[in-house]
Structure formats: C-alpha cells, structure tokens
C-alpha positions as CSV (number, residue, x, y, z in Angstrom):
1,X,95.0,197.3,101.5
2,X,93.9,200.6,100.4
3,X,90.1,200.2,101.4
4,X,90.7,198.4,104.8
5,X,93.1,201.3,105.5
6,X,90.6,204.3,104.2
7,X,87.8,202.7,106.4
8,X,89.3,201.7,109.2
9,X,88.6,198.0,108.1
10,X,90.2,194.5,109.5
11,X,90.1,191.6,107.5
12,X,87.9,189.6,109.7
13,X,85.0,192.7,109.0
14,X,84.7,191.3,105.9
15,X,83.3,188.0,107.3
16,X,79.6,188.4,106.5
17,X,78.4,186.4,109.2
18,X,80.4,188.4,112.2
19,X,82.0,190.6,110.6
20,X,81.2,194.6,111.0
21,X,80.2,195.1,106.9
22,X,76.7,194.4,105.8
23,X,75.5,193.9,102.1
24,X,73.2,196.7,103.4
25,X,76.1,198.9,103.5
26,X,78.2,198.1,101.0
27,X,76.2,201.6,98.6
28,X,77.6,203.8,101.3
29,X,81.3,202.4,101.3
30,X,81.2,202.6,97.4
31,X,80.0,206.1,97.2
32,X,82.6,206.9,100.1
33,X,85.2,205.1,98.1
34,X,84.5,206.8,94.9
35,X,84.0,210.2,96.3
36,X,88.0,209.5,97.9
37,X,89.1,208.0,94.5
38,X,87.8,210.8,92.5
39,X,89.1,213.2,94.7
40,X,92.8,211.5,94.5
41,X,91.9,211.2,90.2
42,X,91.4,215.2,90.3
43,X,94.1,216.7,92.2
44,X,96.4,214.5,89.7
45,X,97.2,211.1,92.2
46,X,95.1,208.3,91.4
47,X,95.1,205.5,93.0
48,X,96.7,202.1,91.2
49,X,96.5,198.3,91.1
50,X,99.0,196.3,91.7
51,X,99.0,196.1,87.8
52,X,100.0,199.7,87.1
53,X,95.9,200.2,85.9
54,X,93.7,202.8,87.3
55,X,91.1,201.5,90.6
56,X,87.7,201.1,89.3
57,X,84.5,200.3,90.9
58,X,81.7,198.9,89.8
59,X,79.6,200.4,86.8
60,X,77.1,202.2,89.3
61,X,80.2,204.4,91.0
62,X,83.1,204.8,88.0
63,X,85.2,207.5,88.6
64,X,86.1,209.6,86.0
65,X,90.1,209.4,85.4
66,X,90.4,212.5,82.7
67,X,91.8,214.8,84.7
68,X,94.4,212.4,86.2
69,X,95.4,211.7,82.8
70,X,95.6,215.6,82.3
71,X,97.7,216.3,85.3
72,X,100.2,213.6,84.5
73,X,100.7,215.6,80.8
C-alpha cells in the first residue's frame, strides 16, 4: 500500500484506538500526501489505482493531474 509505505505506516496504526494515527492528524498526512502525489503528477509519473484511474484525495487536497496528462503526450 502506497500510503503505508510513503509514511512509514503498519496496518495496526490505523487502529484508532491504539494505533499511532489520530483524526487530529489526518490534515497533515493529506497535505503530505498530496504535496508527494503532485509532485509524482508533475514530473510525468502519477500515481494509479488498482483500476488504471488517477489517486485522488478528498476535495480539500485534489491534485492537479494536467501536467501528467501533458507528459504522457
């Protein structure tokens, strides 16, 4: 898993009652997560699903896949 990987995450962090993520934290992974998404998106290697589809967050951190699209022209 891409994010667990990129973080440094288990699956058991993601327990919210022992785990090490807190809802209190989750704005900081996202903007991590995007920053490192757009960054792949602009130098022309973003990262997929498992469906072939761009990856996406949540309205609040989109990243901005026009220049993947460009690079892959």
């Amino acid at each position: 898993m891409f994010i667990n990987d990129f973080f440094g995450f288990t699956t058991d962090d993601w327990e919210w009652s022992t785990g090490r993520i807190s809802n209190g934290r989750m704005p900081f992974y996202a903007r991590e997560l995007q920053k490192e998404l757009q960054k792949r998106a602009d130098e022309g290697q973003p990262m997929l699903e498992d469906d072939g589809s761009y990856m996406q967050l949540g309205a609040s951190y989109q990243v901005n896949y026009d220049n993947a699209t460009e690079n892959q022209n």
